[in-house]
ROPA-35726 format. One record per residue (C-alpha): residue in one letter; x, y, z. Coordinates in steps of 0.001 Angstrom, whole numbers. Layout:
N
('A'; (X; Y; Z))
...
//
This chain:
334
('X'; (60342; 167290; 81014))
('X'; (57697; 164726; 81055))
('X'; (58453; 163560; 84538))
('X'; (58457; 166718; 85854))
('X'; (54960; 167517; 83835))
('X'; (53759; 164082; 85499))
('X'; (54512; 165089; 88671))
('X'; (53189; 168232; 88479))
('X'; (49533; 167127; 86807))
('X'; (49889; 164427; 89496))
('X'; (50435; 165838; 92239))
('X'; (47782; 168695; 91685))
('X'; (45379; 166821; 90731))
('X'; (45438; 164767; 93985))
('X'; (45342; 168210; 95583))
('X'; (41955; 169022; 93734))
('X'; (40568; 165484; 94374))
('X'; (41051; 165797; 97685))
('X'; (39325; 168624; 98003))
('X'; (36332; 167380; 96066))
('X'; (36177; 164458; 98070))
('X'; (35991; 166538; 101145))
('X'; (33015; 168148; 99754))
('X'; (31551; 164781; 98569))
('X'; (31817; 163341; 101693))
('X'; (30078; 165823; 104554))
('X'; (26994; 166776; 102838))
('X'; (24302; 164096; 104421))
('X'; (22136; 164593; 101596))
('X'; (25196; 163868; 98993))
('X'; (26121; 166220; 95866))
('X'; (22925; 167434; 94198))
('X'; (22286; 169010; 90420))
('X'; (20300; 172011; 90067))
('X'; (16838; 171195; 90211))
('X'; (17445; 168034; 92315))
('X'; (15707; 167763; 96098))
('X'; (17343; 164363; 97252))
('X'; (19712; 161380; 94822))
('X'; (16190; 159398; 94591))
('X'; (15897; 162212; 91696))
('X'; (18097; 160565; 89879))
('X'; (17450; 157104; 88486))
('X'; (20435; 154730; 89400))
('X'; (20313; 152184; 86361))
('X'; (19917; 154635; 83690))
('X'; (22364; 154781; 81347))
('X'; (23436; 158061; 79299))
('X'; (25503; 157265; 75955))
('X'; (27941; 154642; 76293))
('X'; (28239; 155091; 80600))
('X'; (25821; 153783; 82914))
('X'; (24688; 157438; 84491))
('X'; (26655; 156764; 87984))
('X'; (29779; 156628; 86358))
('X'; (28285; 159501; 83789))
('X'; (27643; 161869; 87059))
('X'; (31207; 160556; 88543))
('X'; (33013; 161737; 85825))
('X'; (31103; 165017; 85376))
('X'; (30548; 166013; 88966))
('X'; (34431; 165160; 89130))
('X'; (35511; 167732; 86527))
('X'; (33058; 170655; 87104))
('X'; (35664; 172556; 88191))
('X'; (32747; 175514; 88239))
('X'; (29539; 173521; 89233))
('X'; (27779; 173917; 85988))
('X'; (25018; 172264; 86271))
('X'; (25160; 171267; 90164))
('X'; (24200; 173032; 93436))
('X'; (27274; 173923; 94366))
('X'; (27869; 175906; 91247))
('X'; (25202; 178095; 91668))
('X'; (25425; 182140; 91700))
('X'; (28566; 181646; 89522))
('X'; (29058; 184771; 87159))
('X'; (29979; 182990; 83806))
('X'; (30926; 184110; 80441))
('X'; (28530; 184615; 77513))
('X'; (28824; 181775; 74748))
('X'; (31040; 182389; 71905))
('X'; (30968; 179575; 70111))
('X'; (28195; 177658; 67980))
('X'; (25884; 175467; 70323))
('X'; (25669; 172711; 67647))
('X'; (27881; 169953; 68735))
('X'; (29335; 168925; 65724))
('X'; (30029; 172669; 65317))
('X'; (31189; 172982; 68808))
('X'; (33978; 170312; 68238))
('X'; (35147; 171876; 64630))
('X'; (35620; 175353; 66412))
('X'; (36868; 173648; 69546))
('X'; (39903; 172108; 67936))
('X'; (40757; 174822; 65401))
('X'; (40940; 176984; 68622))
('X'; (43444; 174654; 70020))
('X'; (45740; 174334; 67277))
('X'; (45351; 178382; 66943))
('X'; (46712; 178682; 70628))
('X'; (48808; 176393; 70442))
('X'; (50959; 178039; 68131))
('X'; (50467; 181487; 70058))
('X'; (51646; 180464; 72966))
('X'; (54508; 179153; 70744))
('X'; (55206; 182120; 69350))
('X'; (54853; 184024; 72314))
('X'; (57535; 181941; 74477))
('X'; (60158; 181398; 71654))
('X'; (59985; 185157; 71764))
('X'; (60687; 185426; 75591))
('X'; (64199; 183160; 74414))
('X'; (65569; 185650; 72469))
('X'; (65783; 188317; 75226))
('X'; (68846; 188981; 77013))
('X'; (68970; 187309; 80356))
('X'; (66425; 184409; 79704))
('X'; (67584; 180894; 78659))
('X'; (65257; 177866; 78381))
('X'; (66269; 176755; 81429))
('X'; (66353; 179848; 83298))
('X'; (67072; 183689; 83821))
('X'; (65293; 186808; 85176))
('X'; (62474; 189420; 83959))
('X'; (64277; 192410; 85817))
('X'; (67785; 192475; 83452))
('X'; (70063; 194391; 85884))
('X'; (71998; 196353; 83245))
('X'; (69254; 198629; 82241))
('X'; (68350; 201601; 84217))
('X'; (65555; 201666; 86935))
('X'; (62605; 202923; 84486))
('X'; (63737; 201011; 81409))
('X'; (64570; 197715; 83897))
('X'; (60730; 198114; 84796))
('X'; (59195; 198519; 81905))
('X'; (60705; 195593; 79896))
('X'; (59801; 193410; 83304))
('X'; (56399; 194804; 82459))
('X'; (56517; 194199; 79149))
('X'; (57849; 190218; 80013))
('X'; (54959; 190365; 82231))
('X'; (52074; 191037; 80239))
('X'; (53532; 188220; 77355))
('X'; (54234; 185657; 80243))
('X'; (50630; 186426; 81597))
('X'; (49339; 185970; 77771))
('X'; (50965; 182669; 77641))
('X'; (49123; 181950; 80626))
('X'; (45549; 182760; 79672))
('X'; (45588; 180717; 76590))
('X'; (47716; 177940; 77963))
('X'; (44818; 177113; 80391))
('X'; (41989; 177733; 77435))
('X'; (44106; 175175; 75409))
('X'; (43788; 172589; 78183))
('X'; (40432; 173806; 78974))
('X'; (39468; 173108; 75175))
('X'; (40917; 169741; 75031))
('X'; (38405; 168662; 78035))
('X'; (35831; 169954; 76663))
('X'; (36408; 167970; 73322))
('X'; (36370; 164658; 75988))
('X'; (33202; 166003; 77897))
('X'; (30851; 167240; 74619))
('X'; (33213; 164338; 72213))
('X'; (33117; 161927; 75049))
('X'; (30714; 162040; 77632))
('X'; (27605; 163601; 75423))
('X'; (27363; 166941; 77323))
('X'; (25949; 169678; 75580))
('X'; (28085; 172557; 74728))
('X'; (26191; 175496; 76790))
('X'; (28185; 173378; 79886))
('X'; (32132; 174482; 78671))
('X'; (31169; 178168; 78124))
('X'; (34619; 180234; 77952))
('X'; (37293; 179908; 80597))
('X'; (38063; 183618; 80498))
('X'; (35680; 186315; 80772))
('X'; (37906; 188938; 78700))
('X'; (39860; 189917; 81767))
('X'; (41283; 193338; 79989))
('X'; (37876; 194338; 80308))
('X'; (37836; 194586; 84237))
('X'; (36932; 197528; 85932))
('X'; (38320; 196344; 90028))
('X'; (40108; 194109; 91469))
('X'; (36828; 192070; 92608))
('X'; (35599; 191743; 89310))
('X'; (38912; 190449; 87927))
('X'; (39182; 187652; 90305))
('X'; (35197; 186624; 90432))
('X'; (34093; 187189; 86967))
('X'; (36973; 187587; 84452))
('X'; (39545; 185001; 85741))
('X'; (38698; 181494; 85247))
('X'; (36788; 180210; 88109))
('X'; (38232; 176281; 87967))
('X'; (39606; 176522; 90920))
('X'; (37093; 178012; 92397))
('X'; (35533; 175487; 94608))
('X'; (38599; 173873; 95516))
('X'; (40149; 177059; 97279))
('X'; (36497; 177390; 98990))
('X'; (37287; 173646; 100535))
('X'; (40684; 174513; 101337))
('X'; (40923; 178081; 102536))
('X'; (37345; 179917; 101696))
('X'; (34867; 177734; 104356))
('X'; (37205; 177101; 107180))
('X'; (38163; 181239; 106834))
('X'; (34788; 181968; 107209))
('X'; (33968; 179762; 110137))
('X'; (37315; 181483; 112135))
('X'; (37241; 185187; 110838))
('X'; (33306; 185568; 108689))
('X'; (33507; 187305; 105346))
('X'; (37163; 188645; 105906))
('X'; (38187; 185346; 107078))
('X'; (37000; 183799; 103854))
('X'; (38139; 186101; 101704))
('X'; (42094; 185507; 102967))
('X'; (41566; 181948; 103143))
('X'; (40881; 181618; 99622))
('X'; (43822; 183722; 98650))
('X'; (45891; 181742; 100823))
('X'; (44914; 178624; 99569))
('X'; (45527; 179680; 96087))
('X'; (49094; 181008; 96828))
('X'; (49959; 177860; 97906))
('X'; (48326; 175588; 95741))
('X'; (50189; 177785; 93489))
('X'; (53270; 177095; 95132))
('X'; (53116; 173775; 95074))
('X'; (52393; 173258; 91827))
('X'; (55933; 174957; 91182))
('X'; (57746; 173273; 93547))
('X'; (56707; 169911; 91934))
('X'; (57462; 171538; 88366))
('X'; (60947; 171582; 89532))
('X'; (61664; 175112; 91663))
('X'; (62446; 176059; 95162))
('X'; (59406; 177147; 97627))
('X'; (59165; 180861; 96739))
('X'; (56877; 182589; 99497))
('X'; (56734; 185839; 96891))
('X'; (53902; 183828; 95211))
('X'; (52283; 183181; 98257))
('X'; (52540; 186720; 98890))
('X'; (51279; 188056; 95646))
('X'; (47500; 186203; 96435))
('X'; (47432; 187423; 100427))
('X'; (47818; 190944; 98477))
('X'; (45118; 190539; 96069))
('X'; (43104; 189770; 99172))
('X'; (44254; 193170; 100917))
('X'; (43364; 194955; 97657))
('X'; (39537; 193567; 97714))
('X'; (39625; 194649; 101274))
('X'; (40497; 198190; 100805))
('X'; (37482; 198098; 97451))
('X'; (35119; 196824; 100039))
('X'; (36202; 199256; 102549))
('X'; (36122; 202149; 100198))
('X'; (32932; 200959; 98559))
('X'; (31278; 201664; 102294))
('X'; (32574; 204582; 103234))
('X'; (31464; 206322; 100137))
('X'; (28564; 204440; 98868))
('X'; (30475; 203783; 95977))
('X'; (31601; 200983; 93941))
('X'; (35001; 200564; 92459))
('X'; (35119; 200900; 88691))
('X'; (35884; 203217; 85387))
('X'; (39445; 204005; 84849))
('X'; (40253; 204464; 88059))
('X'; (39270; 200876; 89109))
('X'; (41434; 199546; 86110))
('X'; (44070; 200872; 87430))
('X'; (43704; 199964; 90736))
('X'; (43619; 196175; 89665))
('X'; (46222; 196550; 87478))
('X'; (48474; 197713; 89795))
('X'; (47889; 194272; 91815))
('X'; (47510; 191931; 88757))
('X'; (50266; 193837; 86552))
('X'; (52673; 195644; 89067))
('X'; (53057; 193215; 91864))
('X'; (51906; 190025; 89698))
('X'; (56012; 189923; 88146))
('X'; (57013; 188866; 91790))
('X'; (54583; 185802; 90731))
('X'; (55684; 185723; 86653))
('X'; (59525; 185916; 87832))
('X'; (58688; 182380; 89734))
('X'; (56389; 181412; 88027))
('X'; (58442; 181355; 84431))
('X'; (61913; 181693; 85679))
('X'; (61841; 178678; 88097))
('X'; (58934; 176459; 86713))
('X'; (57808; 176898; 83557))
('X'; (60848; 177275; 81941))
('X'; (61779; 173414; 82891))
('X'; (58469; 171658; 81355))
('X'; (58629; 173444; 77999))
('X'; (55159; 172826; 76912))
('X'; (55452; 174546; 73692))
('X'; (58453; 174153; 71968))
('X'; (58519; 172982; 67868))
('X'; (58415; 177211; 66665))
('X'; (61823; 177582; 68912))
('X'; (62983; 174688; 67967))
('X'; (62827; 175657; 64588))
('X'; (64002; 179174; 65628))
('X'; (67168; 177363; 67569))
('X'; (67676; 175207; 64226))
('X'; (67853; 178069; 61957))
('X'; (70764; 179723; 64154))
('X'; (72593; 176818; 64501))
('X'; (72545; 176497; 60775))
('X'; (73426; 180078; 59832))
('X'; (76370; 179950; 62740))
('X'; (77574; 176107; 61031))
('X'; (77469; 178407; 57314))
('X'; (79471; 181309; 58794))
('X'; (82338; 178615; 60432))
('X'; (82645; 176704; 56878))
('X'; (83414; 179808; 54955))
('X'; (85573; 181595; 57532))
('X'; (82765; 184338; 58215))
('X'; (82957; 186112; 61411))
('X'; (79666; 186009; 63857))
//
């Protein structure tokens, strides 16, 4: 499991390097912070806690996943702060949230073991012995829980780096405001994927897919390219957790692309944006419906072999193997 975790962190982290570096590298002027004209700005033998401010700005420019803070960041929708601004009170909250996921996503997963059809190690979210409507709505149902795992799997990580950059590096704590922006609240598809998903990434599927689609194709151009670049950064991040290239994932981001199109295609023919109950709908049928061809790889064939999260089923596991080793000594059926 670790190797495999190794490889994974690894091998997409060189994938977001690269990118940055890219980015680093073809601006004449260099990588600038908001407020900043040129990098005589910024004084070159300061020193900023225990770092001497170049490595300080290294290490922060490095893991501003969303530009906080620097040019390139700027016009990002972020979330409102929900936690105190205080740092000492920042860190206390910080951690308690970790351990508090932690055990949810726990929960949540040694949950997804006791269903028919799904074994640590593998298994399917469509169980072929239930009827059409019923086959669907438990694959749903798996969904929605794998997609819940998701969410606070990547606010747990995201909490733990903010304990290194407030903790470590002295930043304040109005830089790390929430990952999520309460996606459940979304009223389109846009909104989901530029406001209420994390936005991480965002900047490396701009370098990889977002810029060079604009320069071939404009606005629609970018648009695809980012989608594409996320399906397979996606995809490669499961094939080095251990699974086979599955181009359903790639397929499930080119849709959400089509689905933006057809909101910005409605939006001007009517003079009207997408949103109410109607434009929840319409984005859950892309995020919800057609996101289990993603979950179905994504769990099935990846997750499933890292096993991030695994003492509650453990204990779970323990339990049965104890009740089954009671029923064997005293001649009890199972």
């Amino acid at each position: 499991m670790i190797d495999i975790l190794l490889k994974l962190l690894i091998g997409l982290g060189a994938l977001t390097l690269t990118a940055y570096t890219l980015a680093w590298a073809i601006p004449p002027g260099g990588t600038l912070k908001v407020g900043e004209a040129s990098l005589e700005d910024r004084g070159s033998n300061e020193s900023k806690g225990f770092f001497p401010i170049w490595l300080f700005d290294a290490c922060a420019v490095g893991t501003a996943g969303r530009g906080i803070g620097w040019q390139f960041g700027q016009g990002l929708s972020l979330p409102d702060l929900r936690r105190p601004t205080e740092r000492t009170a920042y860190l206390k909250a910080t951690i308690q949230s970790i351990i508090r996921t932690y055990i949810y996503v726990d929960v949540v997963d040694s949950f997804l073991e006791t269903l028919p059809g799904v074994t640590p190690t593998g298994g399917t979210l469509f169980l072929q012995n239930l009827p059409l409507g019923q086959r669907y709505a438990v694959s749903t149902a798996l969904h929605l829980a794998i997609g819940l795992c998701v969410i606070l799997g990547i606010e747990m990580w995201y909490d733990i780096a903010s304990l290194v950059g407030v903790g470590l590096l002295n930043q304040p704590p109005s830089t790390w405001p929430p990952c999520h922006d309460r996606p459940w609240r979304t009223r389109s598809l846009h909104e989901f994927w530029s406001r209420r998903w994390h936005q991480i990434l965002r900047h490396t599927f701009m370098i990889y897919g977002g810029y060079p689609g604009e320069w071939l194709a404009g606005g629609v151009g970018r648009l695809f390219g980012v989608f594409l670049a996320s399906g397979i950064y996606h995809e490669v991040g499961f094939y080095l957790g251990g699974s086979s290239i599955d181009w359903k994932v790639i397929a499930f981001f080119v849709l959400q692309a089509v689905g933006i199109l057809a909101e910005k295609s409605y939006t001007a023919y009517t003079g009207r944006r997408v949103g109410g109950w109607l434009g929840f709908s319409w984005a859950a049928l892309f995020v919800v419906l057609l996101g289990q061809m993603c979950s179905e790889s994504f769990d099935i064939q990846c997750y499933r072999r890292l096993r991030l999260t695994s003492y509650f089923s453990q204990l779970v596991d323990g339990a049965g193997r104890g009740r089954e080793g009671d029923r064997t000594a005293s001649g009890q059926p199972y």
